[in-house]
PDB file with SEQRES, HELIX, SHEET and CRYST1 records, atoms N, CA, C and O in Angstrom:
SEQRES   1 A   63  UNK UNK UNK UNK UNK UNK UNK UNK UNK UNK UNK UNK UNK          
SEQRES   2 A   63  UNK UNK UNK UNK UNK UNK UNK UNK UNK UNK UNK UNK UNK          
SEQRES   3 A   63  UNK UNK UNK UNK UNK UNK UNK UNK UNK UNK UNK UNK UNK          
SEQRES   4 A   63  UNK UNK UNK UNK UNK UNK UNK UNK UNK UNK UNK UNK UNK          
SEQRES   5 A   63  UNK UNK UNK UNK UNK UNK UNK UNK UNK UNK UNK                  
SHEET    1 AA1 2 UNK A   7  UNK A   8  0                                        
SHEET    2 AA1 2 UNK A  16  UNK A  17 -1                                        
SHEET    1 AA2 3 UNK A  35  UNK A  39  0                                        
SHEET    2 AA2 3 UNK A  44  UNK A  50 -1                                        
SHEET    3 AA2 3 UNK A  53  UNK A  56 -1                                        
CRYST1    1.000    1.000    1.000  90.00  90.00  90.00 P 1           1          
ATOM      1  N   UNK A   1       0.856  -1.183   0.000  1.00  0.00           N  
ATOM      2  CA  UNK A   1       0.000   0.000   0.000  1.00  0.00           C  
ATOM      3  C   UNK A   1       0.896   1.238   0.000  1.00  0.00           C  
ATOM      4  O   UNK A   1       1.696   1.621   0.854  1.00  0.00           O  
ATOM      5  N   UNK A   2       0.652   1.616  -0.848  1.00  0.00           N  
ATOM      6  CA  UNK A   2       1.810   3.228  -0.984  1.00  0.00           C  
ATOM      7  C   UNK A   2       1.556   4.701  -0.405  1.00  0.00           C  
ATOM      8  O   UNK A   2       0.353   4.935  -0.527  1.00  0.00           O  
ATOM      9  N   UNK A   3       1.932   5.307  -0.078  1.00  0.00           N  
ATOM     10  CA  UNK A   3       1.764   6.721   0.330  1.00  0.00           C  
ATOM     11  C   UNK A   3       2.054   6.853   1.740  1.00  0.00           C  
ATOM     12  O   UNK A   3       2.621   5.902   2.278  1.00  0.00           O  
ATOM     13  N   UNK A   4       1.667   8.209   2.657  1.00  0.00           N  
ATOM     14  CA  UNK A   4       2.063   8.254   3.938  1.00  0.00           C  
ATOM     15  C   UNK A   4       0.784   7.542   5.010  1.00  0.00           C  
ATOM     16  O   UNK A   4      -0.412   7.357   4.789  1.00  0.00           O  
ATOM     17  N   UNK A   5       1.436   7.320   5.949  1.00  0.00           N  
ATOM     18  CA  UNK A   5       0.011   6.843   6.719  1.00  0.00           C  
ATOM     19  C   UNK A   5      -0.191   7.902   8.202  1.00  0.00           C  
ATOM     20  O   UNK A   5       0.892   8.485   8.147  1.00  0.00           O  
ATOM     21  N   UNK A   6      -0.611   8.246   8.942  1.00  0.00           N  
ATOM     22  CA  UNK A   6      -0.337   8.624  10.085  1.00  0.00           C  
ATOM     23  C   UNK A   6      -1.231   7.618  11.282  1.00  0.00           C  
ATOM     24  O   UNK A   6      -2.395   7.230  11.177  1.00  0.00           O  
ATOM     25  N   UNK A   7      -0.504   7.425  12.134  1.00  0.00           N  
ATOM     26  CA  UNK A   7      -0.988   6.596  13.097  1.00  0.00           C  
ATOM     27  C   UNK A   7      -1.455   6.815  14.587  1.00  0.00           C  
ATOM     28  O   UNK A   7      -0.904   7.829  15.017  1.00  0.00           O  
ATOM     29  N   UNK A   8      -1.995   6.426  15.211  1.00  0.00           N  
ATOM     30  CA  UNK A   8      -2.408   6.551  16.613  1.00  0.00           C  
ATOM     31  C   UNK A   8      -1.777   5.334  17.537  1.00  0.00           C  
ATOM     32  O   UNK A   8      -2.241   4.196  17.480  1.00  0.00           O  
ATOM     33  N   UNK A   9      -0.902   5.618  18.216  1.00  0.00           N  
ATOM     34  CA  UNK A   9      -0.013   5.252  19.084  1.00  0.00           C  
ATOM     35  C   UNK A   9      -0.062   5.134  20.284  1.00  0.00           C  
ATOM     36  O   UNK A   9       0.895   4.662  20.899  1.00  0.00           O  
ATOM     37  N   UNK A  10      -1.669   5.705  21.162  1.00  0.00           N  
ATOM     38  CA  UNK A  10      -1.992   5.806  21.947  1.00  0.00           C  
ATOM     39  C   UNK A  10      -1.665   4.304  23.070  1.00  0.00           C  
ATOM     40  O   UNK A  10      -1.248   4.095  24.209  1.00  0.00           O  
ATOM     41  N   UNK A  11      -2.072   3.664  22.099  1.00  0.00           N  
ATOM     42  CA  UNK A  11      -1.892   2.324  22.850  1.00  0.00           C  
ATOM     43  C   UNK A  11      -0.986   1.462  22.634  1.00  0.00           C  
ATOM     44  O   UNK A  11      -1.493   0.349  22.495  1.00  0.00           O  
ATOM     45  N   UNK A  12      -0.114   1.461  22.561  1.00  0.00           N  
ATOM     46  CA  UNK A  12       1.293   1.025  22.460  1.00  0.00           C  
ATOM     47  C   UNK A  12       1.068  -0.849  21.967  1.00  0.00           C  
ATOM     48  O   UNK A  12       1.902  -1.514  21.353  1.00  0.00           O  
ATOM     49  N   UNK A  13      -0.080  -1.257  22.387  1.00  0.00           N  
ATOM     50  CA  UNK A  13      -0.646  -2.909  21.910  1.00  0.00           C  
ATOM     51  C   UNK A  13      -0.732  -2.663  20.155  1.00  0.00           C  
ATOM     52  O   UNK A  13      -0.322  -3.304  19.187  1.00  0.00           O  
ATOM     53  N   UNK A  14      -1.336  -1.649  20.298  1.00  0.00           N  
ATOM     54  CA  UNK A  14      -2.220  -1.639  18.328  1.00  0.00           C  
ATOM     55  C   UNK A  14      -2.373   0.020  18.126  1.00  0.00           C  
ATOM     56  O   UNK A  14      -2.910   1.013  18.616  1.00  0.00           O  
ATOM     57  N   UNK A  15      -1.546  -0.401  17.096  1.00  0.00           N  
ATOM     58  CA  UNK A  15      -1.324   0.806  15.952  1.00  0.00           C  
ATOM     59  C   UNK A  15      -2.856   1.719  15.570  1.00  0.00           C  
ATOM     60  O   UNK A  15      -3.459   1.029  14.747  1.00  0.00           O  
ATOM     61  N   UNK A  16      -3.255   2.353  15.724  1.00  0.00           N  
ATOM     62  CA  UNK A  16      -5.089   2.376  14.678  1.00  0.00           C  
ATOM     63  C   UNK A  16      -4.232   3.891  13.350  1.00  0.00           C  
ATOM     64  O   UNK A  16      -3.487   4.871  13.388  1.00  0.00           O  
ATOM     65  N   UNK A  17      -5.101   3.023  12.331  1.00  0.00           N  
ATOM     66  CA  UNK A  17      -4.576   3.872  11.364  1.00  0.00           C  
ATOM     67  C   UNK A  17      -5.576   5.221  11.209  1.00  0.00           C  
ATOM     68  O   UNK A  17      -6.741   5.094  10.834  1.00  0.00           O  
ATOM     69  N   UNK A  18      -4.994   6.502  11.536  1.00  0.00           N  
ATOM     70  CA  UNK A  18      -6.380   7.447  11.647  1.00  0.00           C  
ATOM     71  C   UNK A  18      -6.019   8.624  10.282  1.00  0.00           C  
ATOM     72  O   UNK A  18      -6.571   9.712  10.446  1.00  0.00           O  
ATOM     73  N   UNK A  19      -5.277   8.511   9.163  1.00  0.00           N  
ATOM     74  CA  UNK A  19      -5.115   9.106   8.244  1.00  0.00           C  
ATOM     75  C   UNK A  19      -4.301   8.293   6.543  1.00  0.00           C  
ATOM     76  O   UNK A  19      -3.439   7.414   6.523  1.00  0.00           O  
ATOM     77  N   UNK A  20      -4.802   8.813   5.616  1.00  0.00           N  
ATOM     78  CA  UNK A  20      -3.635   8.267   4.659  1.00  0.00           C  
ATOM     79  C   UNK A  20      -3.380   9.560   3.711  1.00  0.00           C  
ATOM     80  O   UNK A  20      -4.195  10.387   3.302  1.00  0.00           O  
ATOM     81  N   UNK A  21      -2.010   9.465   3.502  1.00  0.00           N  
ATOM     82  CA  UNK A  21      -1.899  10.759   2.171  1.00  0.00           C  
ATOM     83  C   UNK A  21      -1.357  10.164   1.155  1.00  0.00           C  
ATOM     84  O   UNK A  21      -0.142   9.982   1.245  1.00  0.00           O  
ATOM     85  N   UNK A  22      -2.063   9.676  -0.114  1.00  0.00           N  
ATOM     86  CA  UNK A  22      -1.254   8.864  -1.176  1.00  0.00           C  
ATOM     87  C   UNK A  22      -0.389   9.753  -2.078  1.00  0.00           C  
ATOM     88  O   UNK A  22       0.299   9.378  -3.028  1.00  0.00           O  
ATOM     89  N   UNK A  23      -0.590  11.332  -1.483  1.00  0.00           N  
ATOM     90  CA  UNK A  23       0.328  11.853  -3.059  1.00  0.00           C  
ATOM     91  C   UNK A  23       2.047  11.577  -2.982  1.00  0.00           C  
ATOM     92  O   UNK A  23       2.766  12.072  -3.851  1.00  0.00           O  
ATOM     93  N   UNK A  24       2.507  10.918  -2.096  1.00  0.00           N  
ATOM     94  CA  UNK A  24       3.934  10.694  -2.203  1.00  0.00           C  
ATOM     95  C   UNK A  24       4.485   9.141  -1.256  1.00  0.00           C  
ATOM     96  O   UNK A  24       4.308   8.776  -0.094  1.00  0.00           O  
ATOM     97  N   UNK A  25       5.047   8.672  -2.181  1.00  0.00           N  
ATOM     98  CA  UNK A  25       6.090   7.823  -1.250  1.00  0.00           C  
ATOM     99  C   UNK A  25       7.585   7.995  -0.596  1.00  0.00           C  
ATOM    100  O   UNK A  25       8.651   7.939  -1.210  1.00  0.00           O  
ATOM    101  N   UNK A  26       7.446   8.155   0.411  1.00  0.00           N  
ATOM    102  CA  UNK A  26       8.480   8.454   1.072  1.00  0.00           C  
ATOM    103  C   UNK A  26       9.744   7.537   1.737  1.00  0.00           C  
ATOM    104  O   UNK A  26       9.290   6.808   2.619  1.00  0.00           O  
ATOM    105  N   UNK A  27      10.949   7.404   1.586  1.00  0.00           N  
ATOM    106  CA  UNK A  27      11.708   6.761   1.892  1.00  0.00           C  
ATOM    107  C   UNK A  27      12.442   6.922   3.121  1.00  0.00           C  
ATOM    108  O   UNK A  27      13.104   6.046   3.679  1.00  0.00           O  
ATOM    109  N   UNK A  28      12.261   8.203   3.529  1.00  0.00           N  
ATOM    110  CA  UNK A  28      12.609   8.219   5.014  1.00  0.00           C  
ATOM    111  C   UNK A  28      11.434   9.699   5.363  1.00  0.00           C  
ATOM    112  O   UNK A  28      10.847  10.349   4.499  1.00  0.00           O  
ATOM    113  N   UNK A  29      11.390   9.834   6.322  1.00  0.00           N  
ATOM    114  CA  UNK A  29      10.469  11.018   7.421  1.00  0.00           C  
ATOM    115  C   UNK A  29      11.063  11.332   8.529  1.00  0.00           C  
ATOM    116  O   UNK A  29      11.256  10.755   9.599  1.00  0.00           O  
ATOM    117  N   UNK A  30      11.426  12.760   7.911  1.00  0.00           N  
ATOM    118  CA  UNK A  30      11.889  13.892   9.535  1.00  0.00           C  
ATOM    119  C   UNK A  30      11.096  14.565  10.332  1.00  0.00           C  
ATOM    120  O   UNK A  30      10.994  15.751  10.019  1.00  0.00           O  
ATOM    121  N   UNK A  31      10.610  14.295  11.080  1.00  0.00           N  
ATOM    122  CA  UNK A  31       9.507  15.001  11.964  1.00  0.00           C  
ATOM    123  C   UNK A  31      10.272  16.004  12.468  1.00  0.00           C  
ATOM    124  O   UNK A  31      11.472  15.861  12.701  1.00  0.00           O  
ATOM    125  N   UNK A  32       9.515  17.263  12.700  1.00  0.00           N  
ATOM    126  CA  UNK A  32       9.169  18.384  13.392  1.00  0.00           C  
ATOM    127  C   UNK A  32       8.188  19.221  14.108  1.00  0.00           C  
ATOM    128  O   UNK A  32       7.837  20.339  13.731  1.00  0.00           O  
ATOM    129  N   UNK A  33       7.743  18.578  15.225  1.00  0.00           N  
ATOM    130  CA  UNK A  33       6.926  19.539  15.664  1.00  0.00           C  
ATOM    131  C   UNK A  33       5.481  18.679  14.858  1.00  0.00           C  
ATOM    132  O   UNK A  33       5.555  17.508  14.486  1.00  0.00           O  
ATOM    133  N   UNK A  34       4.356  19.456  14.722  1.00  0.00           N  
ATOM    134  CA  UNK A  34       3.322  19.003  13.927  1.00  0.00           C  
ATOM    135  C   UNK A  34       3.194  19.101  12.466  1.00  0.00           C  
ATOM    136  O   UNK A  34       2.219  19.326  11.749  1.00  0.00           O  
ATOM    137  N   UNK A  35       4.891  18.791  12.118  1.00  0.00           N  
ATOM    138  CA  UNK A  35       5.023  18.975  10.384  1.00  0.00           C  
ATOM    139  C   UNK A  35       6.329  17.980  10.187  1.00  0.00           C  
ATOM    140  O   UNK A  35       7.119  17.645  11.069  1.00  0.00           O  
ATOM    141  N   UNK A  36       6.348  17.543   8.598  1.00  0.00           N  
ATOM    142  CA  UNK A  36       7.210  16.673   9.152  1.00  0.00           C  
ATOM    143  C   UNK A  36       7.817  16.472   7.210  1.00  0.00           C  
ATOM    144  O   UNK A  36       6.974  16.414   6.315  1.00  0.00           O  
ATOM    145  N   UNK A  37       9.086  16.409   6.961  1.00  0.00           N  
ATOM    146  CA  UNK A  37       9.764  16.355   5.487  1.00  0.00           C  
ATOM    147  C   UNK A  37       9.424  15.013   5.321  1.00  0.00           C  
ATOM    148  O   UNK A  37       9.088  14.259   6.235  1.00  0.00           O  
ATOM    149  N   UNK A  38       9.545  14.640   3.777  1.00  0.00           N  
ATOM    150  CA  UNK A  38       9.192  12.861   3.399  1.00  0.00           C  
ATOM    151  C   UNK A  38      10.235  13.437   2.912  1.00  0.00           C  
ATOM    152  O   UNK A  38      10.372  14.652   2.770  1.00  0.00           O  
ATOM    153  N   UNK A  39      11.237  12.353   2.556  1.00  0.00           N  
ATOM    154  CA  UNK A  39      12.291  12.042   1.470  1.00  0.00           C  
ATOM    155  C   UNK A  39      11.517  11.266   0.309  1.00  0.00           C  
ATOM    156  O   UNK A  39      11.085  10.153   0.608  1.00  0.00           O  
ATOM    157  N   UNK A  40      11.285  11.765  -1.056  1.00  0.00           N  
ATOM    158  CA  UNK A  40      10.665  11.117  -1.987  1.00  0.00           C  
ATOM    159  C   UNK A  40      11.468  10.778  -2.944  1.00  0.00           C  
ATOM    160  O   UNK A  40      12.635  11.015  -2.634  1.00  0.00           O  
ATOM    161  N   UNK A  41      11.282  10.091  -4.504  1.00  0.00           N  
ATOM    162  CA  UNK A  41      11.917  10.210  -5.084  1.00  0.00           C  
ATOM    163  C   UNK A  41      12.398  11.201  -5.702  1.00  0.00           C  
ATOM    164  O   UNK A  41      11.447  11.946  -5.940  1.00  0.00           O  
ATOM    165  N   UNK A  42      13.472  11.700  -6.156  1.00  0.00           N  
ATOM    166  CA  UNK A  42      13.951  12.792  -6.611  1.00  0.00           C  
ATOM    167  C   UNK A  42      13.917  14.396  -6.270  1.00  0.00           C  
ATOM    168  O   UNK A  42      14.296  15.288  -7.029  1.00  0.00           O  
ATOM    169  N   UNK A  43      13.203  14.605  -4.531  1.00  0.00           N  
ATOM    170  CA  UNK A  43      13.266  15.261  -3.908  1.00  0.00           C  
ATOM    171  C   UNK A  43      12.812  15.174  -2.709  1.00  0.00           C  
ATOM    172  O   UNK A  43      13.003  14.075  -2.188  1.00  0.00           O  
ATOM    173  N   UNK A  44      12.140  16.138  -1.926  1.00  0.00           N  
ATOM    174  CA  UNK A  44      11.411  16.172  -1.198  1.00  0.00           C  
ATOM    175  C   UNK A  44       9.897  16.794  -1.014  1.00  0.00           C  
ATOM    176  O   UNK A  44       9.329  17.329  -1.966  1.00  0.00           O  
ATOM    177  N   UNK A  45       9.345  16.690   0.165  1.00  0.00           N  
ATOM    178  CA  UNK A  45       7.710  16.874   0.310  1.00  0.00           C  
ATOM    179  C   UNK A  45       7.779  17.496   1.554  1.00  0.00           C  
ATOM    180  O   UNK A  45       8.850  17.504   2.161  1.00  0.00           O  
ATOM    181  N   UNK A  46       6.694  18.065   2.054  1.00  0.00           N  
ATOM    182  CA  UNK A  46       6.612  18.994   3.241  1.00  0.00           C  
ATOM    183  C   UNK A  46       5.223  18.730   3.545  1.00  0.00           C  
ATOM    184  O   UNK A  46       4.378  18.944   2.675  1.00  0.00           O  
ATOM    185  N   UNK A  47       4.853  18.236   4.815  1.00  0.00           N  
ATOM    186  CA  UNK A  47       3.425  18.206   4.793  1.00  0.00           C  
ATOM    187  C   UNK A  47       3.098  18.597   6.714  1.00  0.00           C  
ATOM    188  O   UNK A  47       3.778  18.343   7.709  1.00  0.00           O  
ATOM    189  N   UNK A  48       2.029  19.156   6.579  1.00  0.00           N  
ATOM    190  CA  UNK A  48       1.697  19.967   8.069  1.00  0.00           C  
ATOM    191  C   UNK A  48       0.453  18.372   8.394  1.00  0.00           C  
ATOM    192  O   UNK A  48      -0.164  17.744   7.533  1.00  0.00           O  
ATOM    193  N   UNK A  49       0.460  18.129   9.980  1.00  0.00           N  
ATOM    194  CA  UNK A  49      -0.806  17.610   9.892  1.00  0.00           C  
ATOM    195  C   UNK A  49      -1.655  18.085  11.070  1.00  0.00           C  
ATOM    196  O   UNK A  49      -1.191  18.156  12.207  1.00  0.00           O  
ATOM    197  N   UNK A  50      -3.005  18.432  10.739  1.00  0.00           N  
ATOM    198  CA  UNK A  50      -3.872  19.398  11.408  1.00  0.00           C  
ATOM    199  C   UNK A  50      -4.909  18.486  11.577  1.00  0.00           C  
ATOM    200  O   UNK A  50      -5.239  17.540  10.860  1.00  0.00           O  
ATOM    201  N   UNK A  51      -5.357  18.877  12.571  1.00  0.00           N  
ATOM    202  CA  UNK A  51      -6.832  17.866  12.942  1.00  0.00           C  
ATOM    203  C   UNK A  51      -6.720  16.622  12.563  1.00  0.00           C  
ATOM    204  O   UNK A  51      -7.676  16.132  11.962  1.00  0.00           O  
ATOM    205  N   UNK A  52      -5.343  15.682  12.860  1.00  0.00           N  
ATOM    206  CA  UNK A  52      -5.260  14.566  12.001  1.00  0.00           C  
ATOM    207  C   UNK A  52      -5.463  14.154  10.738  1.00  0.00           C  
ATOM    208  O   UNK A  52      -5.517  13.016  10.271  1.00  0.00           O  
ATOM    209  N   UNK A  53      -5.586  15.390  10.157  1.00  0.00           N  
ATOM    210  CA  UNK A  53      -5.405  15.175   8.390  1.00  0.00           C  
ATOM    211  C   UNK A  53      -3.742  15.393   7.772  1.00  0.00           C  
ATOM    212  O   UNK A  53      -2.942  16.164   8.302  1.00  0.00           O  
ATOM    213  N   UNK A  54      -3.449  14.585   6.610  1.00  0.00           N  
ATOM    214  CA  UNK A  54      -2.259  15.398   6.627  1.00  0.00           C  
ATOM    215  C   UNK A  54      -2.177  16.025   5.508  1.00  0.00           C  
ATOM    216  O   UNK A  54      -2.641  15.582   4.457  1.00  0.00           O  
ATOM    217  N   UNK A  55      -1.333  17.561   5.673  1.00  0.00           N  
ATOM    218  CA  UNK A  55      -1.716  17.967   4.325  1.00  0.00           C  
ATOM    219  C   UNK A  55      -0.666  18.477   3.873  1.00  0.00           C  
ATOM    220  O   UNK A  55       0.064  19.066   4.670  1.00  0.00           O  
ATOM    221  N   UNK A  56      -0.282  18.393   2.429  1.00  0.00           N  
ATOM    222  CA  UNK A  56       1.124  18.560   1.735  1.00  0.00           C  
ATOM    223  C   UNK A  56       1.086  20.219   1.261  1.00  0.00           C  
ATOM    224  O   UNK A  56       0.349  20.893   0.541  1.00  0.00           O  
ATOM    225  N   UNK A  57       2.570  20.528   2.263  1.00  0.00           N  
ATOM    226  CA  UNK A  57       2.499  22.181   2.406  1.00  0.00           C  
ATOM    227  C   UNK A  57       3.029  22.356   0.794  1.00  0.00           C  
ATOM    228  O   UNK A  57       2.295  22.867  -0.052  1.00  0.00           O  
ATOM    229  N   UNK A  58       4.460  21.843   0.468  1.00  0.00           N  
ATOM    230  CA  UNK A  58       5.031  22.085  -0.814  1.00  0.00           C  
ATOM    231  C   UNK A  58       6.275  20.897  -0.859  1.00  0.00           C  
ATOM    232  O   UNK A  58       6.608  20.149   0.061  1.00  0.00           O  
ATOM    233  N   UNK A  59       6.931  20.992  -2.447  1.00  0.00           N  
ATOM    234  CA  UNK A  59       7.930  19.775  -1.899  1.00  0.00           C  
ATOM    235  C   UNK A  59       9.028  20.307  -3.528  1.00  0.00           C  
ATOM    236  O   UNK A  59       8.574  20.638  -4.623  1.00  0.00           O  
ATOM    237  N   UNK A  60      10.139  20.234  -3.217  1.00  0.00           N  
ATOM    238  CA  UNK A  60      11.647  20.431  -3.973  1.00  0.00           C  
ATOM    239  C   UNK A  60      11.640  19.076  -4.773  1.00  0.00           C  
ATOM    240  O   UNK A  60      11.467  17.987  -4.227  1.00  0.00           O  
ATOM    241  N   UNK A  61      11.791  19.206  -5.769  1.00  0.00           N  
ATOM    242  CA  UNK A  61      11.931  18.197  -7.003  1.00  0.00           C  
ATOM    243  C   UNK A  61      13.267  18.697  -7.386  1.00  0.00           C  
ATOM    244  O   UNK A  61      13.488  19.906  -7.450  1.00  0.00           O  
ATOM    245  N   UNK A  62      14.444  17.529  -7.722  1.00  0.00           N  
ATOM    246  CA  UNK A  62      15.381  18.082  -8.309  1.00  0.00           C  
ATOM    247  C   UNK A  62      15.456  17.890  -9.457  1.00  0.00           C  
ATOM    248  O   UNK A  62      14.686  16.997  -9.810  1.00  0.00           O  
ATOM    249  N   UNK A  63      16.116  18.375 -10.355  1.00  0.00           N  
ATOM    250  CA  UNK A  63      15.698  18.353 -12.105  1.00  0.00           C  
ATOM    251  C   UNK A  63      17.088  18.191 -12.622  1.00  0.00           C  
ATOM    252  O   UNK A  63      17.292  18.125 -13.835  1.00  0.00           O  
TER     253      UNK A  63                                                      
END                                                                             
């Protein structure tokens, strides 16, 4: 299944999946705060997540 997922962790037994963002696959994720970089292919992605949605601020493509 491809794209980002965000999860609920509350309970350390079971994961509950409470978001998905398919516009990117990411190979690694730097969190910051309530925003967080994807490493994608051939650049990067920037996405804020608010009310448990996540939403893609902007992202560097290298050319």
């Amino acid at each position: 299944d491809n794209g980002i997922k965000l999860f609920d962790i509350t309970d350390r037994t079971k994961a509950t999946l409470v978001n998905k963002n398919s516009t990117a696959n990411a190979f690694d994720i730097i969190p910051n705060g309530n925003s967080f970089t994807a490493v994608i292919p051939g650049g990067f992605s920037n996405f804020n997540i608010v009310n448990d949605s996540i939403q893609l601020v902007g992202k560097l493509i290298y050319k």
